[in-house]
N, C-alpha and C positions, 0 to 999 in steps of 0.2 A: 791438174790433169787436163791432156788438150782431149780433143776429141778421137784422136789416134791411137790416145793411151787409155781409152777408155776397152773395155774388156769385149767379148762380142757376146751378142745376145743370145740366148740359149735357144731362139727360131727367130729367122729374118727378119730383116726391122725394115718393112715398106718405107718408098722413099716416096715422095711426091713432090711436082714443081707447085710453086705457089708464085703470084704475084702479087710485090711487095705493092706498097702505095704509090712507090719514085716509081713503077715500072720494071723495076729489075726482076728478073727471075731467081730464084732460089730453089736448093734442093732439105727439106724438112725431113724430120722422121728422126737422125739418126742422133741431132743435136738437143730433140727429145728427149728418147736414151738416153746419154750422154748425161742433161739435167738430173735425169732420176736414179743416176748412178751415183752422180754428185751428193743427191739430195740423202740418198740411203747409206754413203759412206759417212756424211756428215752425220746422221741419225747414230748410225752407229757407235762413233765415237764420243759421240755426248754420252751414251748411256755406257760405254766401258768409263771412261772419265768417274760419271756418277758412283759405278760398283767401286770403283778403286778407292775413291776419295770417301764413300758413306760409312758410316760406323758400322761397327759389328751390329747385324743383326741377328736376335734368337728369336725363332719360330721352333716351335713345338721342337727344337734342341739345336735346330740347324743355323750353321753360324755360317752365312756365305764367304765373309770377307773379315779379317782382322786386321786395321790398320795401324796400332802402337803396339807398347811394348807392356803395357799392363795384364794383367791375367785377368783371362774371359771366363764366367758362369754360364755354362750352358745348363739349361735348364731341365730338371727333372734326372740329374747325372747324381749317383751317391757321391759322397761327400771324399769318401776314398778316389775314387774315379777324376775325380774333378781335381783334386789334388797333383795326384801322379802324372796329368796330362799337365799340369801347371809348371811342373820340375821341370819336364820334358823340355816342354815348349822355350824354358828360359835357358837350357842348355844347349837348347839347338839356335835360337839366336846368336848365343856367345858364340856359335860355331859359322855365325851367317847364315841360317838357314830358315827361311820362314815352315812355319806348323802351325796348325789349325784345325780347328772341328770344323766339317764340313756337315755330319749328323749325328746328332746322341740319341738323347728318348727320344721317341714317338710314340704315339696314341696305336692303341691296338685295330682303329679303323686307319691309321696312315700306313699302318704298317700291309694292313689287309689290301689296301691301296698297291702296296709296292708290289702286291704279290699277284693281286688281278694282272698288273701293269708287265710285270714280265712274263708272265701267262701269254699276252699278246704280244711282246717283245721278242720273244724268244721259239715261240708260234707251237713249245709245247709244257705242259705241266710239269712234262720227265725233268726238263733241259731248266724251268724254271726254277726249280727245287734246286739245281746246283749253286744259285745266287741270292737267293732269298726265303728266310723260316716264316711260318706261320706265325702272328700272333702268338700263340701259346707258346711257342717255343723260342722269338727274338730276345735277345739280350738287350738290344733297342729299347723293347717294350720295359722289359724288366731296370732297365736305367743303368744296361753295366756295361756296355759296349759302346765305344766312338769311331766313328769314319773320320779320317783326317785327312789332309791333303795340306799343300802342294803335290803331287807327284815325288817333286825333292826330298820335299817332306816328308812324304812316307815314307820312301826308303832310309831317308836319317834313322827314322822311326824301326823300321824295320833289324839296323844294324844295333841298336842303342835302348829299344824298349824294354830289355828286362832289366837291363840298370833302375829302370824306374814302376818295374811292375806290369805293366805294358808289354801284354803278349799280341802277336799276328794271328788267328787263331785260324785262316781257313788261307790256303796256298796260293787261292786263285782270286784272293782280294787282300792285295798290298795297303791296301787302306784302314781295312778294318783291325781295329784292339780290342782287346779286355783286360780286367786286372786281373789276370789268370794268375799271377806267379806274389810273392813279396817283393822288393824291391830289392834286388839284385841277386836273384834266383834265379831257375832256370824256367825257361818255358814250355808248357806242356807240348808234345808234336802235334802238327798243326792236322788241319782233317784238310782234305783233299778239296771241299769245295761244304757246299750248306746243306747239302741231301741228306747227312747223316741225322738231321735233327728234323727230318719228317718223321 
């Protein structure tokens, strides 16, 4: 990246002359910039690098990254759950298509977490309720529901899930399943968003 191609900054970037040692004058400030632009695209790239290349990690069920072709235990997932997403995921390979848990269980205080969090997200209770249940009522908590991702993924997911059990269960999150149905059944109609389960 020369210095032309560096991006501009989001408020001026004072210039100042300086004199070098030989006596020459120079203009500073923007080759500054420019370094710390360097420096933060470099940062950035070691750590996508990192996510790509690290193993699957489970935290309290959350698998950020799956990099082979093994089938992943997320944790705290019934045994049925964990299964049907295993089908899934090797049929949608076979199809080229990456699938993955991006969150299964959670602790009824992470979950209380999500809810605080889109509380302030979404700037009201009403609105929050449309994306996220209480503790007492997430399927999260209870171990029968997975968020998956790619995006691709999902919708693999979305056209192909009750072949393996794997229902959509709320219209306004492509991500989220349950074993709502048997496997190759039909799937309950989906609720409009997560309100219904306040």
């Amino acid at each position: 990246m020369t210095l032309r191609d560096a991006p501009t900054p989001p408020h001026p970037v004072r210039t100042r002359s300086v004199t070098t040692r030989v006596g020459r004058r120079r203009r500073v400030g923007r080759r500054v910039y420019a370094g710390a632009v360097v420096a933060g695209l470099a940062a950035s790239a070691v750590a996508v690098v990192q996510l790509v290349s690290a193993p699957t990690d489970h935290v309290a069920g959350l698998v950020t990254r799956q990099t082979d072709a093994a089938p992943v235990t997320a944790v705290g997932l019934g045994p049925g759950l964990q299964q049907r997403f295993d089908d899934a995921r090797a049929a949608a390979a076979a199809e080229g298509v990456e699938l993955w848990i991006t969150s299964g269980w959670r602790t009824a205080d992470e979950q209380q977490q999500l809810v605080d969090d889109a509380v302030e997200r979404y700037g009201s209770v009403e609105e929050a309720r449309r994306w996220v249940l209480p503790p007492e009522s997430s399927e999260h908590v209870a171990g029968t529901a997975i968020d998956v991702g790619p995006t691709e993924g999902a919708y693999w997911l979305q056209q192909h899930g009750a072949d393996f059990g794997l229902c959509q269960t709320y219209a306004n999150e492509v991500w989220h399943y349950e074993a709502a149905t048997e496997p190759g059944g039909g799937c309950p109609e989906m609720h409009d968003d997560a309100s219904h389960g306040w």
